[in-house]
N, C-alpha and C positions, 0 to 999 in steps of 0.2 A: 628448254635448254637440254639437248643431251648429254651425257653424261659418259667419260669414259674411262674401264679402268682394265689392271691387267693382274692376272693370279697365276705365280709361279707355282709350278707343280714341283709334290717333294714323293720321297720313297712311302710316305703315309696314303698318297692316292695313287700310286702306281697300278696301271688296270684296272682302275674304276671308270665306270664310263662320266664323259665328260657332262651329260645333263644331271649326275645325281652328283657332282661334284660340287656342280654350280648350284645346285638348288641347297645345299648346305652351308653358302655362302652368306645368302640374304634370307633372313625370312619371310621375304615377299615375296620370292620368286618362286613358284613351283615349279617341277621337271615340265609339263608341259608348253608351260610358257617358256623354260630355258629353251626345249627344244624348237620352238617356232621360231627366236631370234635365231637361232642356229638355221632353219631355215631360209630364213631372213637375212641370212648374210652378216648377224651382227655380232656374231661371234665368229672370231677366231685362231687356228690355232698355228702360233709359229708365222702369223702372216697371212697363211693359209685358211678356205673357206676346207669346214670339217662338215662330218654327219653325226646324227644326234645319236649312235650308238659307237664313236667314238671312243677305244679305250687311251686314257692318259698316259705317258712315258714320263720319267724321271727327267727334270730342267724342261719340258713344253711350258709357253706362256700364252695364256690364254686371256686374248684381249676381248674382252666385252661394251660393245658400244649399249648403253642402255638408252633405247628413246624418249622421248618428251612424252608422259601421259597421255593419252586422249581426256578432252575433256569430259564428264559425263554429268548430265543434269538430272539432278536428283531432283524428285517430282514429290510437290507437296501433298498429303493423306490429311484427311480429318481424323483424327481419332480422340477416343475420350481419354487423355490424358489425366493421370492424376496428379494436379499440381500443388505444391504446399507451399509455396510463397513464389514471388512474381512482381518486381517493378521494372524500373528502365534499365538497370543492366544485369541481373541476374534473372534465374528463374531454379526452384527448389522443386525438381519431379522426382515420382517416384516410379521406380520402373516396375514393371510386371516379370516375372519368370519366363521365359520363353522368347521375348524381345531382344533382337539385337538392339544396341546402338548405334551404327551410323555405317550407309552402306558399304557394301565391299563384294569381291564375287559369289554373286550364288546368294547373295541377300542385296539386290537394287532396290527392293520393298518393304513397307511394314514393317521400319527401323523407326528409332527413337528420332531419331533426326527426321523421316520423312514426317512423323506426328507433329512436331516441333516447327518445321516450315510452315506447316498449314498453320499451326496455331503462332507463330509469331513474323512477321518478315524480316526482325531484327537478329541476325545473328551476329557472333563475329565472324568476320573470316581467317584470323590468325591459324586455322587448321586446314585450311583452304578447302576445296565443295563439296569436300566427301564427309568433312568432321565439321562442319559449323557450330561454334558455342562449346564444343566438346572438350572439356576442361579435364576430366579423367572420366575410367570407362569402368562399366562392372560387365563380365561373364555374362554372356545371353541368357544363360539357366540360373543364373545370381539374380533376384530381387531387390529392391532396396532404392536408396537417394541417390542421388548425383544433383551436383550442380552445372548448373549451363549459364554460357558467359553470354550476354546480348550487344557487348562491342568491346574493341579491341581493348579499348580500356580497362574493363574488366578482366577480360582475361589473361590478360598480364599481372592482375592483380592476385590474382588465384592461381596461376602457375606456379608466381611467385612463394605463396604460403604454402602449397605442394612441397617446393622444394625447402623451404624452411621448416616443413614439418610442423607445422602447427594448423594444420587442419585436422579436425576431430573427426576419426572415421570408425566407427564400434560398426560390427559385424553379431548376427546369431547364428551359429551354427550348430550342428545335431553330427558329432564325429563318434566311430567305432572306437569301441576300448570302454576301459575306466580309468579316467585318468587320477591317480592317487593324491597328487599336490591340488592347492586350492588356486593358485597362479604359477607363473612360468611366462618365461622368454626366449622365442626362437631364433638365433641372431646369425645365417646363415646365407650366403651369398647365392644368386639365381640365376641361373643361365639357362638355353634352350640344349635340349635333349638331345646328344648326337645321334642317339639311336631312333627317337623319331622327333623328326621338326620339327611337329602340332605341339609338343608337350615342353612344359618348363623342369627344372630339376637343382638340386642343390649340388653347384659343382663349381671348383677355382678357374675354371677355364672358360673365358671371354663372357664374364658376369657382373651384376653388378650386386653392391648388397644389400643385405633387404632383413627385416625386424619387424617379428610377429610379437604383442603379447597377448597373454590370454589369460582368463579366468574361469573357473569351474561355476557355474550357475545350478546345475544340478546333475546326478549321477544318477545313470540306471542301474539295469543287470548286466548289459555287453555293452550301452554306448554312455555318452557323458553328452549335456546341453552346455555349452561353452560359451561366452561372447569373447571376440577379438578384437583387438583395435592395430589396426596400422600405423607403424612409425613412420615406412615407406610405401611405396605402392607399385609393385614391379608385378607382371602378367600372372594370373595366378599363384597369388602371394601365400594366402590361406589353404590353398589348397594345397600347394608344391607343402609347403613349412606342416602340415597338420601329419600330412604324409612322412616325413622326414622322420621323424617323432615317433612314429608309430601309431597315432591318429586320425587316420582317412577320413576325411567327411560322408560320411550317409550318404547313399545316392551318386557320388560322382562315379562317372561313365569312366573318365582318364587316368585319375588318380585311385580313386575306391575299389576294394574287393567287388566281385560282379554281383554275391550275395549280397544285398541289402535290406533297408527299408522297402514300403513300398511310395515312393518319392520319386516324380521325374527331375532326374540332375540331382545334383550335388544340396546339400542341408544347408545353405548359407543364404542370409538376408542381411543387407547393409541397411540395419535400423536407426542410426543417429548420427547426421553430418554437421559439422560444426566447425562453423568459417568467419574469419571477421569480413565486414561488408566491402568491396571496394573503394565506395563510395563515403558510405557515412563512418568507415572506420568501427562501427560498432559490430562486436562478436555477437553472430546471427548461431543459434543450436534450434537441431528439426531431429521429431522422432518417428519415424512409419514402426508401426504395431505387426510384427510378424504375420506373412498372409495363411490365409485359413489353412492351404495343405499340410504347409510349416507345423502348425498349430494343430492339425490334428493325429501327426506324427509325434508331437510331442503329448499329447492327449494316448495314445496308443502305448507309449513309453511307457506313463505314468499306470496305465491299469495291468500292465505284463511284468 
């Protein structure tokens, strides 16, 4: 079904050109794909078909027809999954560092999901064919547990305790600083970044909100070993909030000073999820053990 909408222009995008306009719209849209619908005839402005360098004027209405997806078949992979529990409608994996979860562009491959096809044919489709099972996500450079739904059933059930917040989600992180308090709570609202798309940020405007807390596990000389747990879980929750604070995580590329550890990505491992079952109603808790680079960063900490 396509989808159509229209974005009055105001004195705040006056002379910007019309593809970076649009691409701060949605965050799925990049400029170059704005500009191919423009192309495409599916933009336009005033009525009018435009060009993708287009500067905007004060009262233009810029109609956008968005097309129907193509559909795209995600192809199943063997891989060695590590999986920590597994019946008929969930399944408890733990991801590896460097893995995405489920494709998109520029990753059609050697995503969690395409491992997850090979190894089950049951998913839900409640996320339809790009997310099957995909109940919430961690950061490709994040480590750690996820649960995956295996029918719609379930994952209605686990959306649900998402949003009731009673799912158990602890994090271990390795952030810059020292932090002086033994706990703390970050209770500050998240939105994406106007100044650049990719990045989330703590700000009142078009966010929603979002609750870190956290606990001091141990202190160095310049960083602190923290665990976190999530109340909510909006895109780079840990990171945006560590940062806010004055606590960057070790390692992040986006949010962290460029000096660091030496860590690919960001210090964070989602080590303990904890859900009740769909099915049997009984509260299910799983812990993955920090992976070894984690660990020998924190091992490097403890002799400097």
């Amino acid at each position: 079904m396509t989808e159509t909408m229209t974005i009055h222009i105001d004195e705040s995008q006056k002379n910007d050109r019309i593809d970076k306009v649009l691409s701060t719209q949605n965050e799925e849209w990049s400029r170059s794909q704005v500009q191919q619908w423009i192309k495409d005839g599916q933009i336009l402005v005033n009525g009018e078909k435009t060009k993708p360098n287009y500067k905007c004027s004060v009262g233009d209405d810029i109609t956008v027809t968005i097309p129907e997806p193509e559909a795209l078949d995600v192809v199943p992979e063997e891989m060695d999954l590590d999986i920590y529990y597994e019946d008929a409608d969930v399944i408890v994996v733990n991801k590896p560092r460097g893995m995405v979860v489920h494709p998109a562009v520029g990753h059609a491959s050697g995503t969690l999901v395409n491992g997850l096809m090979a190894h089950c044919k049951d998913l839900s489709g409640i996320n339809g064919v790009l997310r099957p099972g995909i109940v919430h996500r961690i950061d490709k450079d994040t480590s750690g547990l996820l649960m995956v739904a295996k029918n719609d059933f379930a994952h209605e059930k686990l959306v649900n305790q998402l949003v009731a917040k009673t799912v158990t989600r602890k994090y271990q992180a390795i952030v810059h600083g020292v932090i002086a308090h033994d706990v703390g709570t970050v209770d500050a609202p998240i939105g994406r970044d106007k100044k650049d798309r990719q990045a989330m940020t703590v700000t009142n405007e078009n966010s929603r909100n979002a609750v870190t807390h956290f606990r001091v596990i141990e202190r160095f000389k310049d960083f602190s070993h923290i665990e976190c747990q999530l109340e909510t879980g909006r895109t780079h929750q840990i990171r945006v909030h560590m940062k806010y604070i004055g606590f960057p995580l070790a390692g992040d590329p986006k949010y962290g000073p460029k000096k660091s550890l030496d860590i690919e990505g960001q210090a964070l491992h989602a080590g303990i999820l904890g859900f009740i079952h769909p099915r049997t109603e009984e509260y299910m808790e799983f812990e993955a053990p920090n992976p070894p680079e984690f660990e020998r960063v924190l091992k490097h900490l403890k002799n400097h």
